[in-house]
C-alpha positions as CSV (number, residue, x, y, z in Angstrom):
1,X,0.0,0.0,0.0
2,X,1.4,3.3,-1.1
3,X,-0.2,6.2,0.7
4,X,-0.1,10.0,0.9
5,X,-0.8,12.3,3.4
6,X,-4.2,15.0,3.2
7,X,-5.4,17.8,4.8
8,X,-8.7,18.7,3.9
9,X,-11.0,21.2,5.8
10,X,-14.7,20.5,6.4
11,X,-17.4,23.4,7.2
12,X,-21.0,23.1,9.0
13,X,-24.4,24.0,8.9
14,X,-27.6,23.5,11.0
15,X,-30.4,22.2,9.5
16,X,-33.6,20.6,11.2
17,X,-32.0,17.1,11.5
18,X,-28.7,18.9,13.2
19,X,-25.5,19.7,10.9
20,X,-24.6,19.0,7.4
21,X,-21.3,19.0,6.0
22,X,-20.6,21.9,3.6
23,X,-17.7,21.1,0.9
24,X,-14.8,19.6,1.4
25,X,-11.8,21.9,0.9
26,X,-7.8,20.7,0.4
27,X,-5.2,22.6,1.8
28,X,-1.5,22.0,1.2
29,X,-0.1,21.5,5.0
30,X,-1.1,21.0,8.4
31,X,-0.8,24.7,9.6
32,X,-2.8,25.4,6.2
33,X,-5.6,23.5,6.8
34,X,-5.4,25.4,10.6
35,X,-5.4,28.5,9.3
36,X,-8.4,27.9,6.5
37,X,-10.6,26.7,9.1
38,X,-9.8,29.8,10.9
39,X,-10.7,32.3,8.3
40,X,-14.3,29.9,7.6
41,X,-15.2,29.8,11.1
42,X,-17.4,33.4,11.3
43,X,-19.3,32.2,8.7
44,X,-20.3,28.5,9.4
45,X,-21.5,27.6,12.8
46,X,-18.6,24.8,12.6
47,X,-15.4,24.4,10.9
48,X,-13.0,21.5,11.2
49,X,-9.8,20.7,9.8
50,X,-8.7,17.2,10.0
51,X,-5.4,15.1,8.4
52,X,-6.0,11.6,6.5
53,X,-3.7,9.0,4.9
54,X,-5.2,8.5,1.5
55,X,-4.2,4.7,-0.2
56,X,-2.9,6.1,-3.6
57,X,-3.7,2.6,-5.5
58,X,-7.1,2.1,-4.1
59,X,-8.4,5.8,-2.8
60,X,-9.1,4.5,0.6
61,X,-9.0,7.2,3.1
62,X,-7.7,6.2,6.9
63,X,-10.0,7.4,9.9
64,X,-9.4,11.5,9.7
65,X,-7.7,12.6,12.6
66,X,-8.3,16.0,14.2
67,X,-6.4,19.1,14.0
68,X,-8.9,22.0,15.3
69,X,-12.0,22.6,15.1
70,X,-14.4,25.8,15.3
71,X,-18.0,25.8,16.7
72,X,-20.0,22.7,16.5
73,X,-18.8,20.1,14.8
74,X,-20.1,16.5,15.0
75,X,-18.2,13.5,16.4
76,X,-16.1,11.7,14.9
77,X,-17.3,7.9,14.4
78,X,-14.8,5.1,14.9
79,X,-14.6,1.8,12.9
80,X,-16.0,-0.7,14.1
């Protein structure tokens, strides 16, 4: 398994049912992904960043792990 490294940020929004992820957005770096998530958080009422291992033969993503997080943001589910 060859894999790469990802940071992708994630924004939120409340609907009836609770929150629904907006899109996805890539940044290039840890401390980017921090930042973006930063500058998204006034206008979402949740904003995480998180980094995943992505299996560059398959596209299987790894569980994402947490790097901040703004607001509300819903929990992470492990695998069972």
């Amino acid at each position: 398994m060859t894999a790469s490294e990802k940071h992708i940020v994630i924004p939120y929004r409340r609907i009836r049912a609770g929150l629904v992820a907006g899109e996805m957005r890539a940044a290039s770096n840890a401390e980017s992904a921090r930042r973006i998530a930063g500058a998204m958080s006034d206008r979402f009422v949740g904003v995480a960043a998180y980094t995943v291992f992505v299996d560059t033969e398959t596209g299987d993503m790894t569980s994402p792990a947490l790097l901040i997080q703004h607001g509300d943001v819903p929990e992470l589910m492990a695998d069972n």
